[in-house]
N, C-alpha and C positions, 0 to 999 in steps of 0.2 A: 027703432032698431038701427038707423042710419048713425043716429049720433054714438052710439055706445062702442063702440071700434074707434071713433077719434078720441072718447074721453081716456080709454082705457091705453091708446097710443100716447097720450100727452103723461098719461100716470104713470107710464114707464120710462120717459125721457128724463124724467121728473124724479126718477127713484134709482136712478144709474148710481153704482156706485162709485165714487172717487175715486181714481187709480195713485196709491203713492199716500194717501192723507187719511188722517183720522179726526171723526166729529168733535170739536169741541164743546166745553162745560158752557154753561151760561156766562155770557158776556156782560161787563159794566164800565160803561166811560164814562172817567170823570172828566175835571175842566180841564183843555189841554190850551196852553195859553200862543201855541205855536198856528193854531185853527180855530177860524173864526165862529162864531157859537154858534148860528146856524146851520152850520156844516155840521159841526159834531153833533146837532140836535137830526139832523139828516141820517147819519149816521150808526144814531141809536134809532132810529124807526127799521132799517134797516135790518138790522140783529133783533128788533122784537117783533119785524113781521110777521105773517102766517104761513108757514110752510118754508121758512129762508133756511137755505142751509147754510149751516156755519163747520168752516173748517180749519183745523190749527195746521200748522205745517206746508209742504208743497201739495200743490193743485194741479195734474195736467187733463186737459180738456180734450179729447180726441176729437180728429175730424169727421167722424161720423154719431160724435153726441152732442146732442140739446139739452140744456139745462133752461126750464124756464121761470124759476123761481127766484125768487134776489138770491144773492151769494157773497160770503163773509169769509174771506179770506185772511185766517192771523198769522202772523211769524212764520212765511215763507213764500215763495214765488211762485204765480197763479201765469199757467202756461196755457194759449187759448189759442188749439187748431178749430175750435168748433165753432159752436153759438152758443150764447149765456145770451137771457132776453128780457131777465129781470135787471135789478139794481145791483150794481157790485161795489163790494168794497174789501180795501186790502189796506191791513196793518201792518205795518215792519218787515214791508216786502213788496219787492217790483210785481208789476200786472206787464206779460208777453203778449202780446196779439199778432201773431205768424199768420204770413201763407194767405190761405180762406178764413182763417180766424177772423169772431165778429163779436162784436158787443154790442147788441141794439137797447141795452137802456142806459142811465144814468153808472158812471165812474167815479167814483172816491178815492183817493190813496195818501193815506196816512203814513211817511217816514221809510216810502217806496220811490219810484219813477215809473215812467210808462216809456215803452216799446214797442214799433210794429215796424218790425223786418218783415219783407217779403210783401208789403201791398194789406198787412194785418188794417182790419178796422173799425172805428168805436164812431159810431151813429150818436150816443148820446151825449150830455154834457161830461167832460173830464174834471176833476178839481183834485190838484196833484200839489202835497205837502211833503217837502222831502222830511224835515224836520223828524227822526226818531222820536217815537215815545219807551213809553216802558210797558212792559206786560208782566203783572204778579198776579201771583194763585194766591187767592183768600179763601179757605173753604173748598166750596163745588164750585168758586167762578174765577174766573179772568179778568181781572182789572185791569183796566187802558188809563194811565194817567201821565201828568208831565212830568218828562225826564227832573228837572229842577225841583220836584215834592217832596220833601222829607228827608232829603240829600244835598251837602255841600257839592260845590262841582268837581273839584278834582275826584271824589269818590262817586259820581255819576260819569266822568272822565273816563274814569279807571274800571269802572266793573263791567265784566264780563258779561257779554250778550246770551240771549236764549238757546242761540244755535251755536254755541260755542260746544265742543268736543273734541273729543278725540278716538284713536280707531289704528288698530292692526291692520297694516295694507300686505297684501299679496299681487304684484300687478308686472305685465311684461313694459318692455321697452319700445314695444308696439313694429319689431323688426326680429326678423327670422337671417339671419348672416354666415358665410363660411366660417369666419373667425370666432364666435362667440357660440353657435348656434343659438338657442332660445336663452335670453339673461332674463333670470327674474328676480324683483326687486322686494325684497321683504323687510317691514320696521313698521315702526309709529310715525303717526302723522298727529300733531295737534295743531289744530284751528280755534283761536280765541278774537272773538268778536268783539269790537267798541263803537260806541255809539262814534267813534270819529273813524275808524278802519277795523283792520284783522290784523293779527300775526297766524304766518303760518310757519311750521317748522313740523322739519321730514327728515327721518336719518333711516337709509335706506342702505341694506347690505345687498352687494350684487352677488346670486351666482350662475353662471356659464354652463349649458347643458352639453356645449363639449366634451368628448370624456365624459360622457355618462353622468355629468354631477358632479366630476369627481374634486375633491377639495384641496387642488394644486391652486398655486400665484395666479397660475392665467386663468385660471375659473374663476379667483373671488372678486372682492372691486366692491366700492361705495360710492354713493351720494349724500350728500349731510347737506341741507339747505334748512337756512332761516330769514324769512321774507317782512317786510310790516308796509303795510299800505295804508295811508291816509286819505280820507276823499271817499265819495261817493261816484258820480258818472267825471267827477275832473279829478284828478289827484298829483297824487307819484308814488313810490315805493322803494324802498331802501332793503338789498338783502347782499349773504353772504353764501359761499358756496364750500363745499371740501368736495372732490371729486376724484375717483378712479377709475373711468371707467375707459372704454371704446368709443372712440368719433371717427363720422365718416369725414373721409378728405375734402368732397363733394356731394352735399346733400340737396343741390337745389334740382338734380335733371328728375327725378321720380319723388312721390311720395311713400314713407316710411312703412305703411301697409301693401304699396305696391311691392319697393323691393322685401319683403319678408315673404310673400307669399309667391313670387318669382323664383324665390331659395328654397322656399320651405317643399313645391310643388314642381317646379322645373329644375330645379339642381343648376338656376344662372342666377348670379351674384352681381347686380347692376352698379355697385360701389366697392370703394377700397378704404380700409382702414389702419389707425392707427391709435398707440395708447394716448393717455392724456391724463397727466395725473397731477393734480395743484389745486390753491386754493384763488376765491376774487370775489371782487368784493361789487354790485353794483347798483347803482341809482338811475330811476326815470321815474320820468314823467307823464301823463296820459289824459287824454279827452274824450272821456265815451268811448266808443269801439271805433274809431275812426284813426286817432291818432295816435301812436307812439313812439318816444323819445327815449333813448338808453346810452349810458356807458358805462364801460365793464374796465375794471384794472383787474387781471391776473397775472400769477406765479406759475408757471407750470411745465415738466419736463415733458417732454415729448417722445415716445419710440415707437420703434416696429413690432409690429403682430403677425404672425406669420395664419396661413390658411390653415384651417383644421379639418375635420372629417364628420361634419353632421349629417343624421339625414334628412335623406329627401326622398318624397314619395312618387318622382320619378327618376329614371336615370343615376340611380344611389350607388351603381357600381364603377360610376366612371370619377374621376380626378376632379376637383374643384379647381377653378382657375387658380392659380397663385396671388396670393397680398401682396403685393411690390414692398421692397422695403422701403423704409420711411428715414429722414432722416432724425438722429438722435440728439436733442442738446434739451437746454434749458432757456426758457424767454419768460419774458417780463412785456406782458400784451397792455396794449388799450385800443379798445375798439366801443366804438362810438353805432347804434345804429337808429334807424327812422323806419314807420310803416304809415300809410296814407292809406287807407282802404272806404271807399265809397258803395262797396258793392252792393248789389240789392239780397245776394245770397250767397254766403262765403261758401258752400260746398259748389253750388253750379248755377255762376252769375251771366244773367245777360243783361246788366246794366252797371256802368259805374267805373271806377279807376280801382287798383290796386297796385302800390309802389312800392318797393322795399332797396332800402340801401345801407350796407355796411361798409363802416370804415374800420384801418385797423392800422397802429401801429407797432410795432415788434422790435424788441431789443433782447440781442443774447447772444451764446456759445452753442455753437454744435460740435459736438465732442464724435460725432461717426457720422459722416458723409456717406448716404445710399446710394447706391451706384444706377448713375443717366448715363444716355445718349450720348458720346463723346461730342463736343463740342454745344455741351445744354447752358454750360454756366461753369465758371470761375471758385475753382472752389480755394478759399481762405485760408493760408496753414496756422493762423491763430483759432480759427472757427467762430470771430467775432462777427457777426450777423445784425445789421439794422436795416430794415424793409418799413414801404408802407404800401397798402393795396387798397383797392375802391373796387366794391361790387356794387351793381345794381340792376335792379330786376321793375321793367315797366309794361304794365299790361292795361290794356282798355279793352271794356267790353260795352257792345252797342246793338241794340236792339230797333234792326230796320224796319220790321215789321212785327205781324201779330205771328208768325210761324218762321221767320227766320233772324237772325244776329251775324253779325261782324264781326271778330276780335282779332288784336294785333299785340304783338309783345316785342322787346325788347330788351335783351339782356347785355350786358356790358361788363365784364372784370379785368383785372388784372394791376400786376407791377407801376407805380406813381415814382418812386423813388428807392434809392439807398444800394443795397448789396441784394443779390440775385435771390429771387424768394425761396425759402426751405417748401422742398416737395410738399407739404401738406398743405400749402399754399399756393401749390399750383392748379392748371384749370385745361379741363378738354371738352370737346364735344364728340356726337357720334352717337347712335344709341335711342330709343323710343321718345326717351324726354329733351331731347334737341332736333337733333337730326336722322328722322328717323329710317332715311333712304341709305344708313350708312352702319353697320353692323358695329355695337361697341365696342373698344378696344380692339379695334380690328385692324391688324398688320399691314399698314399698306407698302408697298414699295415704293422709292423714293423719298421725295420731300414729302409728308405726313403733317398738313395741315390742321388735323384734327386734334392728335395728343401731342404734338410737335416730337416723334418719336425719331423720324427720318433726317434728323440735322444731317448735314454733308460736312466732312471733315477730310481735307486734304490729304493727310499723313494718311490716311486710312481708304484703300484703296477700292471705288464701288462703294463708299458710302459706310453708315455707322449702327448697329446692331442695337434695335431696343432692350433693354434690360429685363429681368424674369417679369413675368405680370403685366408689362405694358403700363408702368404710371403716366397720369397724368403729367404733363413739362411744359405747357404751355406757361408763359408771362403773360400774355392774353390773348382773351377773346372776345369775339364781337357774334350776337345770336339775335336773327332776325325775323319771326315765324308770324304768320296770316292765316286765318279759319275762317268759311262760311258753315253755317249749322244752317238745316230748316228740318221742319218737323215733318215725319211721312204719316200721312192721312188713310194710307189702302186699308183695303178690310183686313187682310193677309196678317197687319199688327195692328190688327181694331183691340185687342184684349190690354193692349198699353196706350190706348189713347184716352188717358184720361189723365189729369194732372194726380201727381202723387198725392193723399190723402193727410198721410202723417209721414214726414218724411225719416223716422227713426227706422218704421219696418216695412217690409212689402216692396213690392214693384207698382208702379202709378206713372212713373212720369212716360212721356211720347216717346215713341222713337224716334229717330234723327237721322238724317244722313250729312254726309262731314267733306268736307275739301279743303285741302291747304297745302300751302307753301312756305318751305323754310330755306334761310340761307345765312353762312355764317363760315369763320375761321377761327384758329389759333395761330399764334406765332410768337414767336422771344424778340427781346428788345436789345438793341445793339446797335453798333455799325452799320451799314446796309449789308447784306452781304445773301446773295442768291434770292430763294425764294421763302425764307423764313424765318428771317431777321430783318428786324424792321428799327430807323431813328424813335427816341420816347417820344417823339410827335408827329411821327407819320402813321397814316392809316394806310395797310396793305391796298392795293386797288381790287376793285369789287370784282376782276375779271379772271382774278386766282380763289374768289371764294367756292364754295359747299353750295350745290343748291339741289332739293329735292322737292317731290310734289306726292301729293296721296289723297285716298278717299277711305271714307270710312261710313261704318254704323255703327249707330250706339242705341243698345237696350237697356234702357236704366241705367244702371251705373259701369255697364260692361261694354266697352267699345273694342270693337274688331276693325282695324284697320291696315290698308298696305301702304305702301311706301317706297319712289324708284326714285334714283339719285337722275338727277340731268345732266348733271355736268362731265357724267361717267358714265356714257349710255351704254355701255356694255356689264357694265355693273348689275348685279340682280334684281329680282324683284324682294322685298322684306314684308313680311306678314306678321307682327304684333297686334297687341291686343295693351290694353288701359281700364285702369278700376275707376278712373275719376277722367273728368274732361282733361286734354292733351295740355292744356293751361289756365 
């Protein structure tokens, strides 16, 4: 009687069924000359074991299933939060091993690679062929044979992969904004596979739920992308772009689901924008998820968008801040960029490096100067414009213990050379994703270290009146921010201490509690002159900067925290909230 509840437990681990994948026909491999014959004789025991399940397509493994029969994964990617205990093998497709994810028997991978982000791990032997083969249906079965059988190369070169398709997309731009309200992107996409890369090509019609839908200039807009990658985990990629759409000025202080659901829920607009309408062309390079390498040459004019009238499901009857305007002309870009990322978990790491820097240089005509700050910048009567600017964005995250982490960031932009940057290349702080002791685009009096809105101008008596909306006018800035995490233990949130399970649904991870310090300026570059013009190789002194301090908690993905300036101690208390960690 004791045994029969375990048998009947293991017969149900055993009979889960695959989420995402469906069973394939009977399998048959022949000589693949890329694998050595023992292996493929390993291989074939595999697919003709007793009970192995075999599957064509993607595989994902949830964290709270056991599979303990060998498993035969074909022509697609076998994702493993669980345990697999048997034999695995996987054809013409990466094996993931996340998180808790485990592999306690024997690995195979035929014309795939292996993965374990997050501490994933495989107990048995690995034996990892990148080399693609090929997969033909004969009949009721599946033949595994070598690419080089039956085919010259350029037409093994040339033909199209299993997972090759194509597909009607309907999809957002993953941001809720004054200016556009909801844009939805609708076209074809086709994805064609080669045993040496993909091409991907998207021609996407945009339209704007402002006005209801309705089918004016400033509702419509495209994307038209055609991309071709070569290379497996090393490569590069060659693509091309047409574009019409809306760019934010500044996209790095929030993420793009944060500010949408800010707009869409609170009726506050954490960005400003502007159009962008041209074509470019560009090339990188790349190593695994580690490393990438880019430069882009584009054509593309540039204007202003004015605020519009969406809603939002609070506060829906009061005014949207206003879009600043932008200035207008046309540039001839090249911008160069780089990303380093070590992390252990790109959505909420506490270990590893993440760097990102762009370079850009700009050449053009602004044909209508936006109206600054009197005394922001020199404006050109030819409207002949050549700039160059350097952002850079450095983060380290460090894990001191088994329940708390460290992290430090570092942000850096602004003006390197040439003629005074066009506003859509200018930079401020202020605001939850900087500084968050200091309300965004917020009016200060006086000199306005933040959006550099308060230049002091002589002729102009008492100083000089920021323009509608409050833009961004910094030449640069300097962002300096410090976080302690540690994880709270009380019963109070015992129903979250448990690590997340699968981290796509549900609530799992610990709660936390947060501390930090930020400190940081803007300022224009120039002559000395007061307290917000600086020589192009002086740093302001650290005793005119921003400094704020806060604490917080975080429940899952939802962090509640406050935030009081120091430096302004009469200054308020701020109470924001965060969808993702602060950085």
């Amino acid at each position: 009687m004791t045994t029969r509840p375990l048998l009947l437990f293991a017969l149900l681990a055993t009979t889960v069924p695959p989420v995402g994948a469906q069973r394939a026909d009977s399998v048959e491999i022949r000589e693949l000359r890329a694998v050595p014959p023992d292996i493929v004789d390993e291989a074939r025991r595999v697919l003709s074991a007793a009970g192995a399940r075999l599957v064509q397509g993607d595989l994902l493994v949830h964290a709270r299933d056991t599979i303990f029969s060998d498993l035969a994964v074909l022509g697609g990617e076998l994702l493993v939060d669980g345990l697999v205990a048997g034999r695995v093998l996987a054809i013409n497709g990466d094996v993931v091993v996340r998180g808790g994810g485990r592999l306690a028997g024997s690995l195979i991978v035929i014309g795939g690679g292996l993965r374990t982000p997050g501490g994933g791990v495989v107990e048995g032997d690995a034996r990892i062929y990148t080399d693609p083969v090929r997969m033909d249906r004969e009949g009721e079965r599946l033949v595994v044979r070598d690419e080089s059988e039956d085919e010259a190369w350029y037409r093994r070169w040339m033909s199209p992969r299993a997972n090759s398709g194509s597909e009607l997309r309907l999809v957002t731009t993953r941001t809720y904004n004054r200016v556009e309200g909801l844009p939805l992107l609708l076209g074809p996409r086709i994805k064609l596979a080669y045993s040496w890369g993909r091409v991907t090509i998207d021609a996407m019609g945009i339209l704007r739920s402002a006005d209801r839908f309705e089918l004016r200039s400033e509702n419509l807009g495209h994307q038209l992308r055609a991309e071709v990658e070569v290379g497996g985990e090393r490569g590069f990629r060659l693509g091309g772009r047409l574009d019409d759409v809306v760019d934010p000025v500044e996209d790095w202080h929030l993420a793009d689901s944060e500010i949408g659901i800010a707009s869409f829920i609170l009726h506050r607009d954490f960005r400003d924008y502007f159009s962008r309408h041209g074509s470019a062309v560009t090339a990188a390079a790349f190593m695994g998820d580690n490393i990438d390498l880019s430069i882009r040459w584009s054509d593309e004019e540039w204007g202003s968008r004015e605020a519009r009238d969406p809603w939002s499901l609070l506060r829906d009857n009061q005014s949207w801040r206003p879009n600043p305007g932008m200035d207008r002309g046309r540039f001839h870009l090249m911008r160069a960029e780089a990303r380093y990322d070590t992390r252990n978990d790109r959505r909420d790491p506490w270990s590893g490096w993440f760097v990102t820097g762009a370079y850009e240089y700009g050449s053009g005509w602004i044909s209508r100067y936006a109206s600054t700050t009197q005394g922001i910048r020199n404006v050109n009567p030819t409207g002949r414009t050549v700039y160059d600017r350097l952002f850079l964005d450095v983060r380290r995250y460090n894990r001191v213990s088994a329940e708390a982490q460290l992290n430090v960031r570092l942000v850096v932009g602004g003006w390197l050379s040439g003629d005074d940057l066009p506003l859509q290349r200018r930079f401020s702080l202020g605001g939850a994703g900087s500084l968050p002791g200091y309300d965004f685009r917020e009016v200060r009096p006086g000199t306005d270290r933040l959006t550099c809105a308060g230049a002091r101008d002589q002729n102009v008596p008492g100083g000089a009146r920021s323009p509608t909306g409050t833009p961004a006018q910094c030449e640069r800035i300097v962002l300096g921010q410090i976080e302690y995490r540690g994880e709270i233990g009380s019963r109070f949130f015992g129903f979250l201490n448990e690590e997340r399970r699968h981290r796509r649904y549900g609530w799992g991870r610990r709660a936390e509690w947060a501390v930090f310090a930020n400190t940081g300026r803007g300022w224009l570059v120039g002559p000395h002159g007061g307290d917000l013009q600086y020589g192009a190789g002086t740093l302001p002194p650290v005793s005119t900067w921003h400094a704020d301090v806060g604490i917080g908690l975080r429940l899952d993905d939802l962090g509640l925290y406050v935030a009081k300036s120091i430096t302004e101690p009469h200054s308020p208390v701020n109470f924001f909230a965060r969808l993702r960690p602060r950085f």
